[in-house]
DRENBAFI-895993 format. One record per residue (C-alpha): residue number from 1; x, y, z. Coordinates in steps of 0.2 Angstrom, whole numbers, always signed. Layout:
% residues N
+-----+-------+-------+-------+
:   i :    c1 :    c2 :    c3 :
+-----+-------+-------+-------+
: NUM :     X :     Y :     Z :
...
+-----+-------+-------+-------+
% end
This chain:
% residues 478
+-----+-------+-------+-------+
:   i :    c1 :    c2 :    c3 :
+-----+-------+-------+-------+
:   1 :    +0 :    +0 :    +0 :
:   2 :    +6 :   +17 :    -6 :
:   3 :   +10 :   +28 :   +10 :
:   4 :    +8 :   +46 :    +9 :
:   5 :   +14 :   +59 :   +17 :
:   6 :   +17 :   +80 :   +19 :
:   7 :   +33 :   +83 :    +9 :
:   8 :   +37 :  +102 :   +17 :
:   9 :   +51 :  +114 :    +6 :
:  10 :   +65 :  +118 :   +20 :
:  11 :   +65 :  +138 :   +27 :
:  12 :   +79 :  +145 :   +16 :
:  13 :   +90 :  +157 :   +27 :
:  14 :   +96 :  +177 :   +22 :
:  15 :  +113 :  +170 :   +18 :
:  16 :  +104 :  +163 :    +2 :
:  17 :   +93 :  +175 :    -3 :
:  18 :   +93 :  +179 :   -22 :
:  19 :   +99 :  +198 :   -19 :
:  20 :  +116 :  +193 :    -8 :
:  21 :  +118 :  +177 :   -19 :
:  22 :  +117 :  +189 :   -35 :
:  23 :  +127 :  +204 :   -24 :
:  24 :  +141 :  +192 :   -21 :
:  25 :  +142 :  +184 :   -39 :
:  26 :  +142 :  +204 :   -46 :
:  27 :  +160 :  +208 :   -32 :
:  28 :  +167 :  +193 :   -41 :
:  29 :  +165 :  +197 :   -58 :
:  30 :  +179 :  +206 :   -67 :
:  31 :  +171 :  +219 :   -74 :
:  32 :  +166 :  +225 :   -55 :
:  33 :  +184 :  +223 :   -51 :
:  34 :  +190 :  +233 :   -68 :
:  35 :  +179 :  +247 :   -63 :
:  36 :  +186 :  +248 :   -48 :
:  37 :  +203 :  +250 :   -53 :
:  38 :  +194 :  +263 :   -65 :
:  39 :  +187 :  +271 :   -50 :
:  40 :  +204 :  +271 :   -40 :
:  41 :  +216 :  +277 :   -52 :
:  42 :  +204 :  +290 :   -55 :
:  43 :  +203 :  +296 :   -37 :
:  44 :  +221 :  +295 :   -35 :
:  45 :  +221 :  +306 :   -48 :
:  46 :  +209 :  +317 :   -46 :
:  47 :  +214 :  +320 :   -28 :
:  48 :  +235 :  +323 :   -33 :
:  49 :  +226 :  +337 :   -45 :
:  50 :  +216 :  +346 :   -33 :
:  51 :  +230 :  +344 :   -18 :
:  52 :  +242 :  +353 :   -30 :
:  53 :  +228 :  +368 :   -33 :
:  54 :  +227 :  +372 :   -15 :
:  55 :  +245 :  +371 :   -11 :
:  56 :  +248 :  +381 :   -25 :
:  57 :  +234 :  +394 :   -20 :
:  58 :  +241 :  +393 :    -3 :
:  59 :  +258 :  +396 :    -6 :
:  60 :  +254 :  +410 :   -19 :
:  61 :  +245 :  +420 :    -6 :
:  62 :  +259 :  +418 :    +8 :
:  63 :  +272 :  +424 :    -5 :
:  64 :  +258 :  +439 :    -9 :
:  65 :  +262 :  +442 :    +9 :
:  66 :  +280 :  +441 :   +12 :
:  67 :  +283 :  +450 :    -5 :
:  68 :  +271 :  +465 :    +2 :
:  69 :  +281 :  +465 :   +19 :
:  70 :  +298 :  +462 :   +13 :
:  71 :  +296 :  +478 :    +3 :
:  72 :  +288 :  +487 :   +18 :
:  73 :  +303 :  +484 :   +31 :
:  74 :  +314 :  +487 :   +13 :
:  75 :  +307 :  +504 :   +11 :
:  76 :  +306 :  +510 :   +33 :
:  77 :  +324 :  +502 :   +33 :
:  78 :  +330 :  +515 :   +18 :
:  79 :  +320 :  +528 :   +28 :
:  80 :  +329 :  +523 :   +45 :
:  81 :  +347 :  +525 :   +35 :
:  82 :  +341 :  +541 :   +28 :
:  83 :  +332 :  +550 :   +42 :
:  84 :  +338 :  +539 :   +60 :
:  85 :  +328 :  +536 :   +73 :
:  86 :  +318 :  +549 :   +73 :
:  87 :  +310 :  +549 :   +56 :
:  88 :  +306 :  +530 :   +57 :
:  89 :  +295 :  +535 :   +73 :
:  90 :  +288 :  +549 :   +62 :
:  91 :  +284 :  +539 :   +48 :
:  92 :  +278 :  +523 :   +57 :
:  93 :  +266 :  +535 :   +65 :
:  94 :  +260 :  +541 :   +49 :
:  95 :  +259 :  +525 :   +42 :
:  96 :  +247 :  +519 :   +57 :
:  97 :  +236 :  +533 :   +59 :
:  98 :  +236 :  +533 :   +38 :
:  99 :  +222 :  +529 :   +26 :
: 100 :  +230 :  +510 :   +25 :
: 101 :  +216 :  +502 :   +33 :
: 102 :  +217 :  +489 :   +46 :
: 103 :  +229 :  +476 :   +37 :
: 104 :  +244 :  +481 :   +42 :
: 105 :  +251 :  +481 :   +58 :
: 106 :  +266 :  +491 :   +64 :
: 107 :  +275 :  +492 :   +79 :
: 108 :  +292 :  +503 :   +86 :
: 109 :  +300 :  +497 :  +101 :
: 110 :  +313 :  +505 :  +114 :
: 111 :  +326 :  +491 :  +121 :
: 112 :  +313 :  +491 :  +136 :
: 113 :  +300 :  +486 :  +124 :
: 114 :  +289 :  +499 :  +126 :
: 115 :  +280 :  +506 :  +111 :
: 116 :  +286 :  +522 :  +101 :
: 117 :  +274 :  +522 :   +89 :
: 118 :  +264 :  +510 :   +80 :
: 119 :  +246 :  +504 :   +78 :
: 120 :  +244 :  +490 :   +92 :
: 121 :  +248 :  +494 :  +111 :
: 122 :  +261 :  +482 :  +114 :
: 123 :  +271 :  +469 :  +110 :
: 124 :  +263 :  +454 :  +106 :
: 125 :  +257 :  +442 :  +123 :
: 126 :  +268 :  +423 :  +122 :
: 127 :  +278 :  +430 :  +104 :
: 128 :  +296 :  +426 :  +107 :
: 129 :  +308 :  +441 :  +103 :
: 130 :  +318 :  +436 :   +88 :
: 131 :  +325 :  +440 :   +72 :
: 132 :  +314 :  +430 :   +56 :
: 133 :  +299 :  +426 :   +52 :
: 134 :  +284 :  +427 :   +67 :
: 135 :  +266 :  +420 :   +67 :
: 136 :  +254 :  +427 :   +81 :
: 137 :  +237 :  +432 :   +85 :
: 138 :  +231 :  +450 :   +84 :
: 139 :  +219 :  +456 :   +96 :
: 140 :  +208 :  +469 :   +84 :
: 141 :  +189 :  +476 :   +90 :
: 142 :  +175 :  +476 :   +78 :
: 143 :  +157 :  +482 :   +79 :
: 144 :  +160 :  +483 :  +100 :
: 145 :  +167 :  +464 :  +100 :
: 146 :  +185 :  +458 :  +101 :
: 147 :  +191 :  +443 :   +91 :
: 148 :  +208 :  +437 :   +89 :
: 149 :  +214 :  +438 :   +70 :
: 150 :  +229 :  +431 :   +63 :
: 151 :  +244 :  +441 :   +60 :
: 152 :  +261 :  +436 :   +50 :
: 153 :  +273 :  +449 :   +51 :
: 154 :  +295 :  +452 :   +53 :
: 155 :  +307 :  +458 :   +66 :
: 156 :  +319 :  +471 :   +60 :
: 157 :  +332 :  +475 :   +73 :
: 158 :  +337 :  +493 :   +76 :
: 159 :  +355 :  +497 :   +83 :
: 160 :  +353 :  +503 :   +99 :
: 161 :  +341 :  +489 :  +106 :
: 162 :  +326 :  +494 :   +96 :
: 163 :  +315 :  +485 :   +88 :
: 164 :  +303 :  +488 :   +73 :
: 165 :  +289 :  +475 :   +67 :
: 166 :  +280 :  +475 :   +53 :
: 167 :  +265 :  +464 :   +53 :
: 168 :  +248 :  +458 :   +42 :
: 169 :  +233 :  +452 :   +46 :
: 170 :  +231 :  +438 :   +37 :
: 171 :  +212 :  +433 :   +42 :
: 172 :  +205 :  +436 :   +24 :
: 173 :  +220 :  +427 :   +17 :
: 174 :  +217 :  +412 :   +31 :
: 175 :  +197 :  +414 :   +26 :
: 176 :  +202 :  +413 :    +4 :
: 177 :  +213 :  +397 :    +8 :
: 178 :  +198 :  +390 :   +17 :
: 179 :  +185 :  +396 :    +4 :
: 180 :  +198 :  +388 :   -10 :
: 181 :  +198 :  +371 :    +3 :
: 182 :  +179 :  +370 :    +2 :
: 183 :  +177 :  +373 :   -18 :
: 184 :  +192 :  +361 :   -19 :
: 185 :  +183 :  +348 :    -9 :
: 186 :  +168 :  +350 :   -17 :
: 187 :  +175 :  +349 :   -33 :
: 188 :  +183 :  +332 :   -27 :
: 189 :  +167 :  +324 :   -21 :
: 190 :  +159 :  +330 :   -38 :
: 191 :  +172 :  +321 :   -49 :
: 192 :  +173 :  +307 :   -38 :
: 193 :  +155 :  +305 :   -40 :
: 194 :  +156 :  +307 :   -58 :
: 195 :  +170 :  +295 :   -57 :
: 196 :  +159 :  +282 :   -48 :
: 197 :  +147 :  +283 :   -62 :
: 198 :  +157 :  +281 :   -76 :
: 199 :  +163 :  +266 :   -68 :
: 200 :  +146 :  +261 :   -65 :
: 201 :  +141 :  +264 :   -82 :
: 202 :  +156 :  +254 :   -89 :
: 203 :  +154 :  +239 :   -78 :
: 204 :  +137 :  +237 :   -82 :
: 205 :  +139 :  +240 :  -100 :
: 206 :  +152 :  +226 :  -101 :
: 207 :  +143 :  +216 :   -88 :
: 208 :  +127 :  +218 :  -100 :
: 209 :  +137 :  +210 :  -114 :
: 210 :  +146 :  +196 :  -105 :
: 211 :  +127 :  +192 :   -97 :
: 212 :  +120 :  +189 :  -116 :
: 213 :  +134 :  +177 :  -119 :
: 214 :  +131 :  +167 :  -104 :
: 215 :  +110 :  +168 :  -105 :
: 216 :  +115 :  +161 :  -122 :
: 217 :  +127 :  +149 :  -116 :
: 218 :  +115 :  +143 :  -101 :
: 219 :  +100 :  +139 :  -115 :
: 220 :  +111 :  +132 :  -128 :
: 221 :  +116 :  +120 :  -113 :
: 222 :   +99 :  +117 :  -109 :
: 223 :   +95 :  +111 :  -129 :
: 224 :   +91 :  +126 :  -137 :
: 225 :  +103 :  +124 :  -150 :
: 226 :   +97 :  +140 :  -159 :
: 227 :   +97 :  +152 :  -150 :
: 228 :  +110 :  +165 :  -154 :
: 229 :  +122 :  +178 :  -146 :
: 230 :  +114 :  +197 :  -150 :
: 231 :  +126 :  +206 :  -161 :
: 232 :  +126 :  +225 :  -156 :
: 233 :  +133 :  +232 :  -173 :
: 234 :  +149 :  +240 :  -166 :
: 235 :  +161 :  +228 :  -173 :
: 236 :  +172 :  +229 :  -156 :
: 237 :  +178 :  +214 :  -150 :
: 238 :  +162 :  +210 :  -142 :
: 239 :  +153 :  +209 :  -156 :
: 240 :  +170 :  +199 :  -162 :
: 241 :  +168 :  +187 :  -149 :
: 242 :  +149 :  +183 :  -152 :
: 243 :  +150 :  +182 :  -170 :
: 244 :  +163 :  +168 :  -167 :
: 245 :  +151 :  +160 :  -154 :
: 246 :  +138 :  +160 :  -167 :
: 247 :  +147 :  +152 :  -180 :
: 248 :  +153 :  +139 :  -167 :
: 249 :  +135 :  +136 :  -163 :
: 250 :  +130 :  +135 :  -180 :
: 251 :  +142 :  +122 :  -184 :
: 252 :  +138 :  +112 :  -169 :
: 253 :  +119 :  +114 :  -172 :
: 254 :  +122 :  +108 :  -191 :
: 255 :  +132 :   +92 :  -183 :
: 256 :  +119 :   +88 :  -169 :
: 257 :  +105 :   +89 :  -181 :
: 258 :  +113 :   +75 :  -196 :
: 259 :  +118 :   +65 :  -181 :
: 260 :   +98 :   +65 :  -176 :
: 261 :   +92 :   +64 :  -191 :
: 262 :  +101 :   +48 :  -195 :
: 263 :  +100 :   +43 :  -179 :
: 264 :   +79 :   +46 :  -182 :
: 265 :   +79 :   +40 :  -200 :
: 266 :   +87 :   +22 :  -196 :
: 267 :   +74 :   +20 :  -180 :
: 268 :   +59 :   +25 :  -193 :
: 269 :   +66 :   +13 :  -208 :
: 270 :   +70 :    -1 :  -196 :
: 271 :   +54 :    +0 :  -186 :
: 272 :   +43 :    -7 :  -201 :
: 273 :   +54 :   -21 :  -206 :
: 274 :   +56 :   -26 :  -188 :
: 275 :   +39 :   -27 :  -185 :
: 276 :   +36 :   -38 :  -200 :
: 277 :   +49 :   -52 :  -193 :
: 278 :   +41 :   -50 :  -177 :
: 279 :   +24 :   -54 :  -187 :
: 280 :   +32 :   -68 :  -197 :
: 281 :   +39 :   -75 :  -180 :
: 282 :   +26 :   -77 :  -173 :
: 283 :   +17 :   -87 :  -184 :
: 284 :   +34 :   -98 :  -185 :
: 285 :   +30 :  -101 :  -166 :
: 286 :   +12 :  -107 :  -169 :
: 287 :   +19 :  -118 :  -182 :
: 288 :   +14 :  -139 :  -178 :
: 289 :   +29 :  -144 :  -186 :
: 290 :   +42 :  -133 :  -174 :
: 291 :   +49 :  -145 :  -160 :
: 292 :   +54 :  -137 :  -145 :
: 293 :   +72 :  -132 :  -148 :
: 294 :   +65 :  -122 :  -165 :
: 295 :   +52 :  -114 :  -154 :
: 296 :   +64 :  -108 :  -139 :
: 297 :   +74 :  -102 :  -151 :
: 298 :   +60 :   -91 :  -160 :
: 299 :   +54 :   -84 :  -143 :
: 300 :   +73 :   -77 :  -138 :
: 301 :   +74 :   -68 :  -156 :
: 302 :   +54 :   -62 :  -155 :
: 303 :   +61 :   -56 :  -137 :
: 304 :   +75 :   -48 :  -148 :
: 305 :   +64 :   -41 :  -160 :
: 306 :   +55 :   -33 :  -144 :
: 307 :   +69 :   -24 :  -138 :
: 308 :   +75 :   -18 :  -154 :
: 309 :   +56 :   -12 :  -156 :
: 310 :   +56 :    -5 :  -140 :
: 311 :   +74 :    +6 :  -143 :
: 312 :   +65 :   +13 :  -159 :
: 313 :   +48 :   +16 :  -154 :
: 314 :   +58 :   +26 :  -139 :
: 315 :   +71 :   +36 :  -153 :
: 316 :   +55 :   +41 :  -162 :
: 317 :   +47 :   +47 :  -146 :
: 318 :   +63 :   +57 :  -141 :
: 319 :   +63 :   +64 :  -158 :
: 320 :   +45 :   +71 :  -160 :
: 321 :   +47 :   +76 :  -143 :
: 322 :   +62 :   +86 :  -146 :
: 323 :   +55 :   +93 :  -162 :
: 324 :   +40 :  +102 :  -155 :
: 325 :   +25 :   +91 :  -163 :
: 326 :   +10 :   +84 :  -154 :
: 327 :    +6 :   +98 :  -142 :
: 328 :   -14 :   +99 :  -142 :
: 329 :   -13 :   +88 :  -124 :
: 330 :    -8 :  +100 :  -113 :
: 331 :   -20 :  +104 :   -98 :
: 332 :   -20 :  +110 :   -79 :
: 333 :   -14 :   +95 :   -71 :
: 334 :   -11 :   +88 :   -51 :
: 335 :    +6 :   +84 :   -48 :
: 336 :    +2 :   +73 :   -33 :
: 337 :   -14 :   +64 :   -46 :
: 338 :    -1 :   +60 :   -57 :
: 339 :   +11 :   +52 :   -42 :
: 340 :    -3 :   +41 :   -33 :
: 341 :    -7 :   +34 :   -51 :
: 342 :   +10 :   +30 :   -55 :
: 343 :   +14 :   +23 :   -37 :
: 344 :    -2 :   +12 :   -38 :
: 345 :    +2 :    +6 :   -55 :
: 346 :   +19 :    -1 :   -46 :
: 347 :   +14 :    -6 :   -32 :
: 348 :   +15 :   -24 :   -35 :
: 349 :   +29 :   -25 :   -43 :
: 350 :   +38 :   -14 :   -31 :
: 351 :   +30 :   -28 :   -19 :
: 352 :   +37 :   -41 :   -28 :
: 353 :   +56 :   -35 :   -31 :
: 354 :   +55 :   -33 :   -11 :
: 355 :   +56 :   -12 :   -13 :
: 356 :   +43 :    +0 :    -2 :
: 357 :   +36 :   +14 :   -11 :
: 358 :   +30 :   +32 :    -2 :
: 359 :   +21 :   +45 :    -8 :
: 360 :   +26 :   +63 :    -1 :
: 361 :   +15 :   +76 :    -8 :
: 362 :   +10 :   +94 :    -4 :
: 363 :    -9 :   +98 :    -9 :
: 364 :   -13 :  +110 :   -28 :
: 365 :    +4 :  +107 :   -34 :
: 366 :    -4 :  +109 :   -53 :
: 367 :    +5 :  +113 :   -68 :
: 368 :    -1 :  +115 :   -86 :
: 369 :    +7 :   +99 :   -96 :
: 370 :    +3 :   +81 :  -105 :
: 371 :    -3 :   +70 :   -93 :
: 372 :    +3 :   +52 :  -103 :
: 373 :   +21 :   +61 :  -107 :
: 374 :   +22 :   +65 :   -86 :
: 375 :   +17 :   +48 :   -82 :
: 376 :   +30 :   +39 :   -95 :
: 377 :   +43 :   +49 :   -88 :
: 378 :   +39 :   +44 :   -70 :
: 379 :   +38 :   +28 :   -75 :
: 380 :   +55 :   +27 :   -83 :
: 381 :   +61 :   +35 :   -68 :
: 382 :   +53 :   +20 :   -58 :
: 383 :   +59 :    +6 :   -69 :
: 384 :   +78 :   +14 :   -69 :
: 385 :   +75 :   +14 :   -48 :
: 386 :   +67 :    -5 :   -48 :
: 387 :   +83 :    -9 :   -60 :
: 388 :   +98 :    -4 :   -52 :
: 389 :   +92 :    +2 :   -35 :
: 390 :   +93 :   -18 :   -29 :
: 391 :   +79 :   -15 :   -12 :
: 392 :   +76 :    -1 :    +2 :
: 393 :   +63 :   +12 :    -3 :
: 394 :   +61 :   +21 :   -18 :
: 395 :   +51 :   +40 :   -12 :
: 396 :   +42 :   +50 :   -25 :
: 397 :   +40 :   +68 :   -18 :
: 398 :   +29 :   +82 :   -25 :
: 399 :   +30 :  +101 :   -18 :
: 400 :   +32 :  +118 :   -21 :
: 401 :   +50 :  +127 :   -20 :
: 402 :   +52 :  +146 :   -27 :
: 403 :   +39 :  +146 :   -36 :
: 404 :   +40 :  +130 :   -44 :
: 405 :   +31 :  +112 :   -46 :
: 406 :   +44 :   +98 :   -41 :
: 407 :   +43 :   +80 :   -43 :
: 408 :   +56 :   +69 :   -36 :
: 409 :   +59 :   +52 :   -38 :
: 410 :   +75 :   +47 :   -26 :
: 411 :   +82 :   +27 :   -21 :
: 412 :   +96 :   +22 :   -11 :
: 413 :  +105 :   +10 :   -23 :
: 414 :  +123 :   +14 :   -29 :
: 415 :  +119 :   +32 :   -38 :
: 416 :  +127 :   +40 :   -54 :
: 417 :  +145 :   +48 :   -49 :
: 418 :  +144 :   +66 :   -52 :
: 419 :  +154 :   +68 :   -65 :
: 420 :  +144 :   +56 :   -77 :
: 421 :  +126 :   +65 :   -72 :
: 422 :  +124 :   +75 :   -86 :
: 423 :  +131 :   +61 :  -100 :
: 424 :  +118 :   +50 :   -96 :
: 425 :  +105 :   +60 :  -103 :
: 426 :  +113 :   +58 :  -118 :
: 427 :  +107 :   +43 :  -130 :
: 428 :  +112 :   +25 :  -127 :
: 429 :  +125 :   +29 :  -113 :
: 430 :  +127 :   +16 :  -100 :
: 431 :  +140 :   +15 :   -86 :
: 432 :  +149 :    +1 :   -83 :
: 433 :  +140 :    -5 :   -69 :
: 434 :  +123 :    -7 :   -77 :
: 435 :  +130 :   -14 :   -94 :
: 436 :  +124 :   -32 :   -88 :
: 437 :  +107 :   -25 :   -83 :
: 438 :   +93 :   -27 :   -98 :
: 439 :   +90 :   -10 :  -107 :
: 440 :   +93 :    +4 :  -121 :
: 441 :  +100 :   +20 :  -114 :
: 442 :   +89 :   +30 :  -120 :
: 443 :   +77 :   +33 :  -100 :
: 444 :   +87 :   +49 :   -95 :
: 445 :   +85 :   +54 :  -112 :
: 446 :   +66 :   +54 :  -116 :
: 447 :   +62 :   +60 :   -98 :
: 448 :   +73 :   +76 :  -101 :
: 449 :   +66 :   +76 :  -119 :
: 450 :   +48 :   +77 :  -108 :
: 451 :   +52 :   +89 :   -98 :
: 452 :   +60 :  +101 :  -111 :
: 453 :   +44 :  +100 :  -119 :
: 454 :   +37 :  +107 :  -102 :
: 455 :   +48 :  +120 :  -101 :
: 456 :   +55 :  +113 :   -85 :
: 457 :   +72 :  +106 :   -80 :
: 458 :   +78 :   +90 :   -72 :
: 459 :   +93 :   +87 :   -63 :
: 460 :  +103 :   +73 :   -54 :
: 461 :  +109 :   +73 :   -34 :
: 462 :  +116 :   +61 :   -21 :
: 463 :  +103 :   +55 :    -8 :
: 464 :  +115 :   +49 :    +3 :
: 465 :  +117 :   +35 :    -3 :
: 466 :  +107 :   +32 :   -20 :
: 467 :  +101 :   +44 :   -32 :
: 468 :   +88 :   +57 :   -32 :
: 469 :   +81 :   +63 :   -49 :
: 470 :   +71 :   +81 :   -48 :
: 471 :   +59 :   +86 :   -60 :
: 472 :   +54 :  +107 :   -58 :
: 473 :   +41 :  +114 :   -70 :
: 474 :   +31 :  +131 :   -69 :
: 475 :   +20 :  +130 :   -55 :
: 476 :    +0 :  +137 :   -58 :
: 477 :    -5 :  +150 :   -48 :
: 478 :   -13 :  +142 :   -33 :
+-----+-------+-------+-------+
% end
């Protein structure tokens, strides 16, 4: 008796999620990293470029500077040499109370450091006395508040143990380097951005073109053997490189189809001449005057015939299947039905051969398909199981996984080695172990040819230990 059961589709986790699986497949791919080379060599770039703008700007304005107080102190030091002392302090004071605004700052000392003359009140607060180059803050009042402004200015020593500085206020220089920062930054994120997208744009143009190739690839290896790489008209060596592909394919399309159609025109000229020795056979058989050595003899090469009938009538199947004819049956159809019918039909034989056979099914697993094609494939599915399986229990399964209808047929006989799972689809191939087992070949071949003609897919796994045989097709909606 058939068992049956609640086959439930495992919980699939976030690791396995098409998004991450798809994220992690595009990092991999080498147009992802060629972009990304794209996109470093371009920042490195960009960023040298704009790091020499600034310092260029920046040094530009401190040399303004320097040049504009190198010619000052040169111009009070000519003064000094021409009137002393006392005319420095004259014109230091006109300079300061003069129309110059508030950029420049001067300062006379005496060698007790208080002021002569000059536009501050004193000597700068924590600003060591020395010849050179000096860098301070300048205390300076605006609109009733006090701020502390930058200042760069020069120590010019005065015989005697006075002291003259002559000093800027850099803040609007210090506020242009910062306003030439900010553009430069800006101006950096922008082309980095820009620079991002190009890469972008490049990667998923050559990603586009590498995806046509293998879309192509994936349905030629799933029998479409005339389907083509597009052509985009650019004559670049993309375009090279599909126009070889589809010569390649053209070639291997024209070889596969003389090797079918010999293979389909000596099954279809053979058929009728076998089945008229059959005929004549078996009236041989019923012939009185046959004694028993004649009549054993007529039943092994009617048993031949058989199996010679059988290998044809299966070639001929695979080839109207695989040509697209007959499709008037297809219908809305319940997976599970077409299980318990198949399970019934072998239930005594499975019973006999010493084999237990469970039914696992999911309720309204329906497809839209030929219910005879469906059954012959599970049945050659079963009889491959009852053949080399040798006991235990062969399960079917039908469920629903992502979308689709699956029906799976799984034993825990010896298995098919992974690397011969996709020959044995293949017409007449036997491995070794099953040479001594009675058969054509030709199972695996007309239940993928069935389920081609359903659109769907079929595929071989271990079950730990024996094999386990998927079927997935377009589920209805439910």
């Amino acid at each position: 008796m058939a068992v049956e059961k609640l086959h439930l589709a495992p919980a699939r986790g976030w690791s396995g999620s098409p998004l991450l699986v798809h994220a992690r497949r595009l990092v991999r791919t080498h147009a992802i990293r060629l972009a990304a080379l794209y996109f470093l060599v371009f920042a490195i770039s960009v960023l040298g470029v704009l790091l020499f703008v600034y310092w260029t700007s920046a040094n530009f304005v401190v040399q303004q500077t320097e040049a504009t107080l190198d010619a000052e102190i040169a111009g009070l030091a000519e003064q000094y040499a021409q009137r002393g002392l006392s005319g420095l302090i004259q014109i230091v004071a006109a300079r300061s109370a003069g129309g110059r605004g508030d950029a420049m700052v001067y300062l006379v000392t005496d060698p007790n450091g208080r002021p002569l003359a000059g536009n501050i009140s004193g000597w700068p607060a924590e600003v060591v006395v020395r010849s050179g180059w000096l860098s301070f803050g300048l205390e300076r009042t605006r609109n009733g508040h006090s701020e502390i402004r930058p200042a760069w200015g020069r120590l010019f020593a005065i015989p005697g143990g006075y002291r003259l500085l002559v000093a800027r206020d850099i803040s609007d220089a210090a506020a242009f380097r910062g306003q030439v920062r900010a553009t430069l930054l800006w101006a950096g994120l922008v082309a980095l951005g820009v620079g991002l997208a190009g890469g972008t744009l490049m990667s998923r143009n050559m990603l586009r073109r590498v995806e046509q190739v293998n879309r192509t690839s994936e349905r030629v290896m799933a029998g479409n053997l005339s389907d083509r790489v597009p052509l985009n008209g650019t004559s670049d060596e993309f375009d090279q490189l599909a126009a070889n592909l589809n010569r390649m394919l053209d070639q291997i399309e024209r070889l596969m189809t003389a090797m079918r159609e010999v293979t389909d025109d000596v099954a279809h000229d053979l058929k009728t001449p076998l089945s008229r020795l059959r005929t004549r056979l078996e009236r041989a058989l019923h012939d009185p005057s046959a004694d028993p050595y004649q009549r054993e003899t007529i039943r092994a090469a009617i048993d031949e015939a058989d199996r010679l009938l059988t290998t044809f009538n299966a070639l001929l199947s695979i080839a109207e299947l695989e040509s697209g004819a007959r499709r008037e049956g297809a219908e809305p159809l319940d997976l599970a039905e077409v299980a318990r019918s198949a399970a019934e039909l072998y239930e005594p034989v499975t019973e006999e051969k010493g084999f237990v056979l469970a039914v696992k099914t999911e309720p309204g697993v329906e497809i839209r398909g030929e219910r005879h094609l469906l059954s012959q494939a599970l049945a050659n599915l079963l009889d491959n199981a009852l053949k080399y399986a040798g006991g235990g229990t062969i399960e079917i399964a039908v469920f629903r996984r992502d979308g689709q209808a699956v029906l799976e047929v799984a034993d825990h006989g010896p298995g098919i080695p992974e690397a011969d799972r996709q020959t044995v689809f293949d017409r007449f191939v036997r491995l070794e172990p099953s040479r001594t087992t009675p058969g054509n070949g030709l199972g695996l071949s007309l239940v993928r040819a069935i389920v081609r003609r359903h659109d769907g897919s079929v595929t071989l796994a271990d079950n730990r230990p024996g094999l386990r045989v998927r079927l997935q097709f377009a589920a209805l909606a439910s």
